[in-house]
N, C-alpha and C positions, 0 to 999 in steps of 0.2 A: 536492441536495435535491429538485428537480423529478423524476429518477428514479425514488427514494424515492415521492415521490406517487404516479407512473404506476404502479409494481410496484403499491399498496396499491389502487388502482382496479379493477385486472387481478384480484386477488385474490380480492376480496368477489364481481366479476362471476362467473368460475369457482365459485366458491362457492355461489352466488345457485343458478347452473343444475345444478351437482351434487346440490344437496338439494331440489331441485323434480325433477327426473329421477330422487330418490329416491323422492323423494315417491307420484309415480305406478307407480311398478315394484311398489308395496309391494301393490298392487292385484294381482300377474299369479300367478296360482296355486303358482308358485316358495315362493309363502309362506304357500300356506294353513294349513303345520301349525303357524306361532304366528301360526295365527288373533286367539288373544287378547290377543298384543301388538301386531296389528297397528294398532287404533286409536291406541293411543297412540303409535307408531311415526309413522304418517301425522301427527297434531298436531306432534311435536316438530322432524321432519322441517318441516312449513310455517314453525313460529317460528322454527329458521332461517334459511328462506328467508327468512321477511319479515326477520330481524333484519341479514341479507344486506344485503338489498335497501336498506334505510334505513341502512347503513353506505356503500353502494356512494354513494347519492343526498346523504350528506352529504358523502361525500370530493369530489365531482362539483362540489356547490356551492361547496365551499373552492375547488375552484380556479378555478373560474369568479373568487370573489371576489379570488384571489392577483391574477391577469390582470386584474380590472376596476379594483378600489377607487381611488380617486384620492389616498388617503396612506396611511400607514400606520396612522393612528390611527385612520382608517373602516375600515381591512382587520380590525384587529384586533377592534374592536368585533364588528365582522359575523360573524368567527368565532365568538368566543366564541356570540353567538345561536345558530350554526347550532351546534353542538356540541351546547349545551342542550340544542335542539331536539329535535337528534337523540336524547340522552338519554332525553328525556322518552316519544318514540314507541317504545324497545325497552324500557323499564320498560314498557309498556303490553303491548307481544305478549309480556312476561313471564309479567306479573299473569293476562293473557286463556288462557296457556298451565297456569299456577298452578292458574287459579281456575274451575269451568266457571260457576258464576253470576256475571254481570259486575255484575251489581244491587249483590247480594251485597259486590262488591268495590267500589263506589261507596261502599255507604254506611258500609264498615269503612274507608275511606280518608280518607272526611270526616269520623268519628269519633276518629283516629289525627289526621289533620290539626288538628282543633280541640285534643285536651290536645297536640301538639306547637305550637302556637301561643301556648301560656299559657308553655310549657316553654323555648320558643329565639328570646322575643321577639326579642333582639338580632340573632343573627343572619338573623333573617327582616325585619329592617327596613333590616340592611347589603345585602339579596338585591335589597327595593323599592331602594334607593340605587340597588346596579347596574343594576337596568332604568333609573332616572331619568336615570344617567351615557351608557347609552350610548342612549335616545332624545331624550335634551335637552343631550346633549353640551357638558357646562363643561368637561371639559377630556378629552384624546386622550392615548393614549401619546406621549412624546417630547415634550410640553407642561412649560415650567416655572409652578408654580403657586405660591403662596401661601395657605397655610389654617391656620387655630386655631394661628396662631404658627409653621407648619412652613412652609420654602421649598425646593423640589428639583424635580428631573427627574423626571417622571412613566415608571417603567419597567414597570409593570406592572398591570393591573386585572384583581382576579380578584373572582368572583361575591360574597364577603366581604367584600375588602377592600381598598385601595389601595398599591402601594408605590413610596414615589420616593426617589430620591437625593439623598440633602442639600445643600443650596448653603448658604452662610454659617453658620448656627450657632450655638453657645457658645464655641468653638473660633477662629474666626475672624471677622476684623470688615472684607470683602469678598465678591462674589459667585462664589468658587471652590466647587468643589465640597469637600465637608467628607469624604469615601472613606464616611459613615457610612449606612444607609438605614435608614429609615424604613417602618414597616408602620401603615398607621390604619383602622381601618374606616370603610365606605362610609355608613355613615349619619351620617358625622360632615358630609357634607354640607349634608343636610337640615336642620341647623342652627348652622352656622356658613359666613359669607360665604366663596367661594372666589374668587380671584383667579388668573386666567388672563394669562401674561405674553405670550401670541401674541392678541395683539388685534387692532382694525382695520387698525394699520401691520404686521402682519405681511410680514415675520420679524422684522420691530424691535421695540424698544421706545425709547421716548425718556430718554435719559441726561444725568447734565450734569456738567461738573468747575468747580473755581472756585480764583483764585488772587489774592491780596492784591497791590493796589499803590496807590500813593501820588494823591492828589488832583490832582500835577501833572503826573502822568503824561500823555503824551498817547494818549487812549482811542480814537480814530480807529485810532492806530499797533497800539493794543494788540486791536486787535478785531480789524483786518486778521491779526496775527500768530497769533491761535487759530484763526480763520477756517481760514488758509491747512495747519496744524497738523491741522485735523479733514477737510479735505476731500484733503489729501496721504494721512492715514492709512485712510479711504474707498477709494481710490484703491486701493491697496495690499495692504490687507485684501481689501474684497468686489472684484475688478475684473470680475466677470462681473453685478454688479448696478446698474443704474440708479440713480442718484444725485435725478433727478428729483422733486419734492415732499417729498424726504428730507434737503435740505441745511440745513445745521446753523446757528445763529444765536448773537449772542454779547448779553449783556443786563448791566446794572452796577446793582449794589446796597451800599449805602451798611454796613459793617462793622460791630459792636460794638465795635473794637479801635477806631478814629477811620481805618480802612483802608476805601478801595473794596475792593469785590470784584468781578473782572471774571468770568462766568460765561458759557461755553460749553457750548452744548445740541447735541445731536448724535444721531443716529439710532445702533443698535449691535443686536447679536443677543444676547439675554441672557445666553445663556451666554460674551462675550467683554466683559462691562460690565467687570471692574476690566483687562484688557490693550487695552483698547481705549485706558482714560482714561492706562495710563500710558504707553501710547504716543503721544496727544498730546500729555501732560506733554511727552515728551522730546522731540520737534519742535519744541514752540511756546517751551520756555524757550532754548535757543540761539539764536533769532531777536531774544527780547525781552532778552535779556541784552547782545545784540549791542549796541541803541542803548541805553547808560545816559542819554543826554542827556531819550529819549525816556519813561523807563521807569524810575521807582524802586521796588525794593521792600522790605519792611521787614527792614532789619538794624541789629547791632549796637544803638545807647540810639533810635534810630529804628524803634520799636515802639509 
C-alpha cells in the first residue's frame, strides 16, 4: 500500500513539471505556425499543471495524515476533508479553464446552486450531517453505535450517508453481530439521539449478568464466587490491559419470582458483551455449584 502511494506522488510531481515545461516551450518560435492554437494550448497546458499540482499536495497531505492521525477514525475523517477539498479546487481550475468570465461563472453557479437546493434538499442536509459528524465527532469509524433503533459497527462514512454493521437485530436477542449492514443517511442524526458505546471508560463499557438464588444462600460466598469468575475471565481475555478503576462489582436485588438475584457488573469491550457474560457464566457456576450447603438455586417445585 505505502508503495502504491509513493508511485502516485512521484507521478503527479513528473506530471506537474512536464506540463509547466510544456507550458513554456509553447512560447519558443518552434510553434509560431499554430499561432492560433497556441493560447489555448498555454491555458490548457497550465490547468493541468495546477490540476497536477493540487493532486500532488492532496496525496502529500494524506500521507502526512496516514503517519500523523492518532486513530483511525481521525485519519479517516481527515481524508475524506482533504479529498473534498481537493475536489473542490480542480472543479475550480475547471470551471476558470471553461469559462473566461469568472463573474460570469459566480453567478451561474449561485443560480444553479439555489434551484439545486429546492431540488436535493435531502441530500444537501445528509452533506451538512457530514460536516457536523466529522467536526463534532459522535461517533468515528470502528465506533459501535446506537441510533433510531439501529445498533452496529460503524464501517464506513461517506459524504451521504452512514454504514455499519448490525449487532443484535430482529434475528437475534444478544450482542453478536447479525452478517447484515445497514446504510442510513446522515441527516438522520440531526434528529434523532445517537448513542456512542466508546465513551469515557473507553474501550469499555459497563456490563452486568444476573443469576437467581435462594434467601438462604450465603451472599458473602456468592459474591466472592462471581467476583473471582469476572476478574479470572479479565485476566485472560484483556491480559495486556489494566484492570485498575475497572474492577467489577457484584450488587443483590430482590426477584419477581420470591428469588434474589445476585448481579455482577463488569467492565467488557462491546463487541465481546454476550462471550464475555458466558464465559463468567461458566467459571462462576462450577464454583457455586461446588458448595450446595452454601448456595441454593431454584429447582425442580423450588421455584
Amino acid at each position: 500500500m505505502e508503495v502504491k502511494r509513493k508511485y502516485g506522488i512521484e507521478g503527479y510531481a513528473i506530471l506537474a513539471v512536464l506540463f509547466l515545461v510544456l507550458h513554456y516551450a509553447l512560447n519558443l518560435s518552434l510553434f509560431s505556425k499554430w499561432s492560433e492554437y497556441v493560447p489555448f494550448a498555454r491555458k490548457l497546458t497550465m490547468s493541468i499543471f495546477l490540476i497536477a499540482v493540487i493532486l500532488l499536495a492532496g496525496r502529500v497531505i494524506e500521507k502526512i495524515i496516514d503517519t500523523k492521525a492518532e486513530n483511525d477514525g481521525i485519519r479517516y475523517n481527515l481524508l475524506r476533508v482533504t479529498r473534498l477539498i481537493t475536489a473542490i479546487f480542480i472543479l475550480i481550475v475547471v470551471a476558470s479553464f471553461l469559462f473566461q468570465n469568472l463573474y460570469a461563472v459566480a453567478v451561474s453557479f449561485g443560480l444553479i446552486s439555489l434551484v439545486l437546493g429546492f431540488a436535493l434538499q435531502a441530500p444537501i442536509t445528509s452533506f451538512i450531517a457530514w460536516l457536523y459528524i466529522v467536526f463534532r465527532k459522535p461517533y468515528h469509524v470502528g465506533n459501535r453505535i446506537q441510533i433510531d433503533g439501529f445498533i452496529g459497527d460503524v464501517i464506513e462514512i461517506n459524504y451521504l450517508d452512514t454504514i455499519i454493521e448490525e449487532c443484535s437485530g430482529i434475528y437475534l436477542g444478544n450482542d453478536r453481530k447479525s452478517g447484515r449492514i445497514i446504510h442510513f443517511p446522515n441527516s438522520l442524526i440531526l434528529k434523532s439521539q445517537v448513542i456512542n458505546y466508546s465513551g469515557p471508560f473507553l474501550p469499555y463499557i459497563w456490563n452486568e449478568t444476573a443469576i437467581q438464588v435462594a434467601y438462604t444462600s450465603d451472599l458473602k460466598f456468592v459474591e466472592s464466587c462471581l467476583l473471582e469468575a469476572a476478574a479470572r475471565d479479565f485476566k485472560e481475555q484483556y491480559p495486556d490491559k489494566n484492570p485498575a478503576g475497572n474492577e467489577p462489582a457484584v450488587y443483590f436485588r430482590i426477584n419477581s419470582y420470591a428469588w434474589l438475584e445476585a448481579v455482577v457488573s463488569y467492565p467488557v469491550e462491546p463487541e465481546d458483551t454476550t462471550g464475555r457474560r458466558n464465559r463468567i457464566l461458566r467459571y462462576a457456576l462450577p464454583l457455586l455449584n461446588a458448595q450446595p450447603d452454601k448456595v441454593k438455586f431454584p429447582e425442580g417445585s423450588l421455584r
